[in-house]
C-alpha positions in Angstrom: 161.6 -16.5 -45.6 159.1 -17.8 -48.1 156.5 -15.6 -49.8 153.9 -17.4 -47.8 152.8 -15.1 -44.7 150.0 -16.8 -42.0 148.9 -14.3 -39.7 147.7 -15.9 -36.0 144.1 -13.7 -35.6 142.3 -13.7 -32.0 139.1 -13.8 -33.6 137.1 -13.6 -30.1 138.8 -10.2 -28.8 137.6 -6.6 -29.1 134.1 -4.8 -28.2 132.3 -6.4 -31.6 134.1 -9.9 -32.1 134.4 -12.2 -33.7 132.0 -10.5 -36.5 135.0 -7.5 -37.2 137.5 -10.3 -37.0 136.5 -12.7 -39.8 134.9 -9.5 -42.1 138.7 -7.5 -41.1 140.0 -10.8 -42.5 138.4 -10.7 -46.0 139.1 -7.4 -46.4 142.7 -8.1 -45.7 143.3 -11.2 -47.6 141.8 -8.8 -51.0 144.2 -6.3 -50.2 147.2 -9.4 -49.7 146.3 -12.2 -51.4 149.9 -14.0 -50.4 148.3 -13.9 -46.8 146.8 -16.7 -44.7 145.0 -16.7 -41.4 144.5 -19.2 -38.5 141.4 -18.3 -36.5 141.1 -18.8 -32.7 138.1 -18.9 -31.1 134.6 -20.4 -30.7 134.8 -23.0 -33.7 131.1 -23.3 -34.4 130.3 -19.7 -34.3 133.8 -18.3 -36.2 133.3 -21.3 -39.2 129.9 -19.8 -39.2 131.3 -16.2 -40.1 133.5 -17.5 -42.5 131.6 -19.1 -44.9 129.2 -15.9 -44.9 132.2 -14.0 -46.4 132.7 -15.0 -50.2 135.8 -16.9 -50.7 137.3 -16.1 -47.5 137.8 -20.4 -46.2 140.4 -20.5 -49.2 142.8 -18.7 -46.7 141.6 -19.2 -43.5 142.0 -22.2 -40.7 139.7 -21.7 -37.9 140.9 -23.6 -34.4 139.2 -24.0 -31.8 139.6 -22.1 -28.3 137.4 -22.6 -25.3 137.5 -19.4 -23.5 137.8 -15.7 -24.4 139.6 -12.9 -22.6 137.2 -10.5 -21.2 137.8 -6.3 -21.3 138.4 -6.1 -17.5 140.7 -9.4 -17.1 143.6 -8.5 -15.1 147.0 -9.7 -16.5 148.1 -11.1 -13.7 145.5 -13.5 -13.9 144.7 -14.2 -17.2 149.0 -15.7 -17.6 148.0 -17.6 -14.9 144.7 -19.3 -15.9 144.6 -18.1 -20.1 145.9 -20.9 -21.2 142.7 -21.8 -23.2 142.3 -18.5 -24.0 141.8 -17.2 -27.9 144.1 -14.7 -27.0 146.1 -17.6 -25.6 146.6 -19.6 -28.9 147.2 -17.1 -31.2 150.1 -15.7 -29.3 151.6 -19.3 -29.1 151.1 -20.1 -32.6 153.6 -17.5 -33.5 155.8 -19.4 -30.7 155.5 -22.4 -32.1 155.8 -21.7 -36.1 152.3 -21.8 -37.2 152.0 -18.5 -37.5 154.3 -15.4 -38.2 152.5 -12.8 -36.2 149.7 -12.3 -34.5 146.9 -9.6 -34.6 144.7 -8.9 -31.6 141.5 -6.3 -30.4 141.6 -7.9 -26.8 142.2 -6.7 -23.6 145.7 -4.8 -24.1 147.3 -5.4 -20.8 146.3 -9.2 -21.2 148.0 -9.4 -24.7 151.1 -7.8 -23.7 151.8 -10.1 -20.2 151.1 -13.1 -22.7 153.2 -11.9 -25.6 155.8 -11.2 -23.2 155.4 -14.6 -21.5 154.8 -16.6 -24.7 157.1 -15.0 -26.9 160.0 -13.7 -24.7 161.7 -10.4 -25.1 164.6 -10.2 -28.0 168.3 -10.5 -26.6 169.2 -6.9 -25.7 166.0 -5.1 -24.8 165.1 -4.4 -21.1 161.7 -3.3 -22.1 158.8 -3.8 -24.8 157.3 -0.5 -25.8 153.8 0.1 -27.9 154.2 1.8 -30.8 152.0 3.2 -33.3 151.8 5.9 -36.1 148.9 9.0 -36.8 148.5 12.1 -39.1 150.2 15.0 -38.4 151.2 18.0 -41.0 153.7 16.3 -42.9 152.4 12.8 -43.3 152.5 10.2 -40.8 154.7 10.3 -37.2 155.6 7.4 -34.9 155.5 7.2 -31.2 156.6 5.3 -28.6 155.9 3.7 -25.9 152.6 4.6 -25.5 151.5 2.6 -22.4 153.8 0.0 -21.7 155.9 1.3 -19.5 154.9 4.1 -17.1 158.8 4.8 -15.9 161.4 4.9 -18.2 165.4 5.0 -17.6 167.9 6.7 -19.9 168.8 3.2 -22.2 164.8 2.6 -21.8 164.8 5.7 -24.1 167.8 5.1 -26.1 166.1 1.3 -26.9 162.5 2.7 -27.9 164.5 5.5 -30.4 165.8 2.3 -32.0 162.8 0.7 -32.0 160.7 3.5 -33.3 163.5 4.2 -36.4 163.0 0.8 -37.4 159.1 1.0 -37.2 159.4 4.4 -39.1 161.3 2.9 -41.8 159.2 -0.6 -41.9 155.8 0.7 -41.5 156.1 4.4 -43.1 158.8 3.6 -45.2 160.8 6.4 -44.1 164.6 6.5 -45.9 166.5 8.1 -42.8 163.9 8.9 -39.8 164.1 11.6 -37.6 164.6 10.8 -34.1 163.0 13.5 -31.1 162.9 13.0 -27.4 159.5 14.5 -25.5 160.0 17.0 -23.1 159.3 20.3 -22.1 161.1 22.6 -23.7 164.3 22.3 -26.5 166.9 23.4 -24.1 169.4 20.8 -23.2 168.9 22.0 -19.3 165.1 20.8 -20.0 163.6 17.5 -18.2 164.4 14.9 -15.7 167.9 13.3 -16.0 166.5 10.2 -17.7 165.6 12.6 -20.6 168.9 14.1 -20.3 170.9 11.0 -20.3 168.9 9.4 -23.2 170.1 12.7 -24.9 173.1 12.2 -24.0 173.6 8.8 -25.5 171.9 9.1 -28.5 174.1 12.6 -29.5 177.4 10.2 -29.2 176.2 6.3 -30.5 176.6 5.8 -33.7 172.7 4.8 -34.2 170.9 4.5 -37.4 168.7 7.6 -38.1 169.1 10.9 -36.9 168.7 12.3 -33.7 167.5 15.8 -33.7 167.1 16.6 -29.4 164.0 17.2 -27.4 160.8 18.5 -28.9 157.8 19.4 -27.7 154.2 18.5 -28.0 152.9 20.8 -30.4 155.5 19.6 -32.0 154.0 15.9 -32.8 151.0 17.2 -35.1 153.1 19.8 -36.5 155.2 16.1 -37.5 158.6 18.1 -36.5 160.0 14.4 -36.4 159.6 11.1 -37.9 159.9 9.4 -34.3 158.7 10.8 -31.1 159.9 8.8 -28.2 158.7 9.2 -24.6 157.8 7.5 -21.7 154.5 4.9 -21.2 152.5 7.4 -18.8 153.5 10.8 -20.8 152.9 9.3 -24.5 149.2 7.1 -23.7 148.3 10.7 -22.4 149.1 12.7 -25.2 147.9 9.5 -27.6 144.7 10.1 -25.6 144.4 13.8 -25.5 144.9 13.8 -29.7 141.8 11.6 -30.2 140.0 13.2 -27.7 140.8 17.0 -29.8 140.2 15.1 -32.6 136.5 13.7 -31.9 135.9 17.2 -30.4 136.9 18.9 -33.6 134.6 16.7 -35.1 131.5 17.4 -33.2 132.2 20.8 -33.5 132.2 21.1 -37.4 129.2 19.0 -37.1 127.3 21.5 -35.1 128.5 24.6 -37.2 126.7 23.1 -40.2 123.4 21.9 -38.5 123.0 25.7 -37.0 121.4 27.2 -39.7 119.8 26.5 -43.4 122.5 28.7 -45.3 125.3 26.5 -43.4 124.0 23.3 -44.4 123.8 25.0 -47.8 127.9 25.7 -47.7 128.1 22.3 -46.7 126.3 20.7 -49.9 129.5 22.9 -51.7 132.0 22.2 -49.6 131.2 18.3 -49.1 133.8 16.7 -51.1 136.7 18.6 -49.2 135.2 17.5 -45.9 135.1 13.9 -47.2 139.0 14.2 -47.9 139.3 15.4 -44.7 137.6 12.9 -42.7 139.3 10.0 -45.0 142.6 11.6 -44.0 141.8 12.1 -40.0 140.0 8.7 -39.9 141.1 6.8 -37.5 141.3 3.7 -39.1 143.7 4.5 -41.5 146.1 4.1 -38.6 145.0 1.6 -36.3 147.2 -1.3 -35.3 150.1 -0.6 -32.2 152.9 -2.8 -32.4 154.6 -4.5 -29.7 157.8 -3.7 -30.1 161.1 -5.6 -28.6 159.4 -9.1 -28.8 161.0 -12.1 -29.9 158.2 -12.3 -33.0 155.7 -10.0 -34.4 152.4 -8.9 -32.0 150.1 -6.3 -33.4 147.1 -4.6 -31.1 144.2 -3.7 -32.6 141.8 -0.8 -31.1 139.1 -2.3 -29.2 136.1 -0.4 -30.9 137.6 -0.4 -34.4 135.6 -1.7 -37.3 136.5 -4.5 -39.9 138.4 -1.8 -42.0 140.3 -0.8 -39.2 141.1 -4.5 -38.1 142.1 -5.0 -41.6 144.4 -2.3 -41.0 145.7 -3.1 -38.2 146.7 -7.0 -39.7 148.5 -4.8 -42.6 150.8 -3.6 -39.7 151.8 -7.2 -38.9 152.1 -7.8 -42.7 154.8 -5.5 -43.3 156.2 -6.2 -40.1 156.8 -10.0 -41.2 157.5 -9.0 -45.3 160.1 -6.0 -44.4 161.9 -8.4 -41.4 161.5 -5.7 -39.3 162.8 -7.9 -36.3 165.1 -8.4 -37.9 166.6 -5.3 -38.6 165.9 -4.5 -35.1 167.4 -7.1 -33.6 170.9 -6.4 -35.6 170.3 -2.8 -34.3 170.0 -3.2 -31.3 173.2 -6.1 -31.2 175.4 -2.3 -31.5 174.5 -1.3 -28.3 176.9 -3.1 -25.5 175.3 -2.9 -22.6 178.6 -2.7 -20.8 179.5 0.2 -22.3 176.5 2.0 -22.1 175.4 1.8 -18.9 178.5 3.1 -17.3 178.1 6.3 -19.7 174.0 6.4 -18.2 176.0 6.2 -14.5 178.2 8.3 -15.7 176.6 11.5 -17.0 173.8 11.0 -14.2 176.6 11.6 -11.3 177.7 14.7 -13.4 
């Protein structure tokens, strides 16, 4: 591929667009200066945005889209009637060639029924799964799917290890990755039979990283493994339950130093360790979920994030797009034969 890289930007999605968009933008094309964008969206009020940011029309195209898709949009209707869509246009760019990937705050559920629609799943995956990355003890741990897909079957499993290796190495730039299924305990009698089966599998294919059996969740912050691979339902509530200990954390340190004078005293000293400590927890540093299994690259942005953490989250695609992490995943996934290995699911789930 050329050293050229456009990114496809929804510019009208997420809680504060397109303002986060266009200022996510500049702070991404400093940070990659071999990057371009194409802007969808409201042409008037996105050119606007642009030229308030210094520099920042050198690498942009802004295109026009109609219509926007709205928080509480149901899928099923938006691939329907989206087609003028921001959301819409940046997807198809990627389609089409315009673009190499595509970066989006919008509704989730929308963006994933178009990206599937649009974009088509690559040759050998049953399902897309959302991935993304956070802090944990040792540095930084993927996990998958979180959302996608609420039931999971055993190859379900064995894809999304796959998927989440290659994110792992892409993304975190992790050598060898360590591969761990979800469950409730580290016995091999643990879990439903999907979990079981997936285990199964993965302990006799020849797969790239390593597969290390079931953890549990304390061990994802304790960052036992490089990849932690569940279902949709099981990993959007533990996703959800770690920023919800996280703000609550927060609010309680905040409250410990505002109870008395000596304690906001000990905070004047202690001030540049909690700065550290909120730059290494901030949840920017790890915003952008990837849409894994896709026939191109389609990056989800948090809804509420700021420009740095949009800027973040179009870093994601970039490495996607530089590394060819579809790519890789696509030649990965080519090893499994689904003849064989769904006769071995059968198989092991009658035993």
């Amino acid at each position: 591929m050329s050293d050229q890289i456009t990114i496809a930007l929804d510019a009208m999605g997420g809680d504060s667009a397109p303002q986060i968009v266009v200022a996510g933008a500049n702070i991404a094309r400093r940070r990659h200066p071999d990057v371009k964008f194409i802007l969808y969206g409201d042409a008037d009020e996105v050119s606007a945005l642009v030229a308030r940011q210094r520099g920042l029309d050198e690498f942009v195209e802004v295109r026009h889209a109609d219509e926007r898709v709205q928080p509480d949009d149901k899928p099923s209707q938006i691939v329907r009637s989206g087609k003028e869509t921001s959301m819409w246009k940046a997807i198809e760019a990627v389609r089409d060639g315009d673009a190499d990937g595509v970066v989006s705050a919008g509704n989730t559920g929308a963006l994933l029924a178009m990206a599937m629609l649009i974009l088509k799943r690559l040759e050998g995956i049953d399902r897309p799964a959302i991935a993304s990355f956070f802090p944990t003890l040792r540095g930084e741990t993927v996990m998958l799917d979180l959302g996608a897909n609420i039931q999971c079957d055993a190859r379900n499993l064995v894809e999304f290890s796959i998927m989440g290796e290659v994110f792992a190495r892409t993304i975190l730039g992790v050598q060898d990755p360590t591969i761990g299924l979800l469950n409730v305990g580290e016995e091999e009698t643990k879990g439903n039979d999907a979990l079981r089966d997936a285990a199964n599998l993965l302990q006799d294919l020849d797969l790239p990283g390593e597969f290390v059996g079931f953890v549990e969740g304390d061990d994802i912050p304790a960052g036992a493994v490089d990849v932690v691979v569940t279902d949709g339902f099981t990993g959007n509530v533990a996703l959800k339950t770690a920023e919800g200990t996280a703000k609550l954390l927060n609010a309680f340190i905040k409250e410990t130093f505002r109870n008395s004078f000596w304690a906001k005293i000990g905070y004047i000293f202690a001030k540049r360790s909690f700065d550290k400590l909120r730059s290494r927890s901030d949840p920017r540093r790890y915003n952008g979920a990837m849409f894994l299994g896709l026939n191109g690259v389609c990056v989800k942005s948090h809804g509420g994030t700021d420009a740095v953490g949009f800027a973040t989250a179009i870093g994601v695609a970039i490495d996607m797009i530089k590394y060819d992490g579809n790519a890789l995943l696509k030649s990965n996934i080519e090893r499994l034969d689904p003849d064989i290995l769904r006769p071995q699911v059968a198989s092991a789930a009658a035993s």
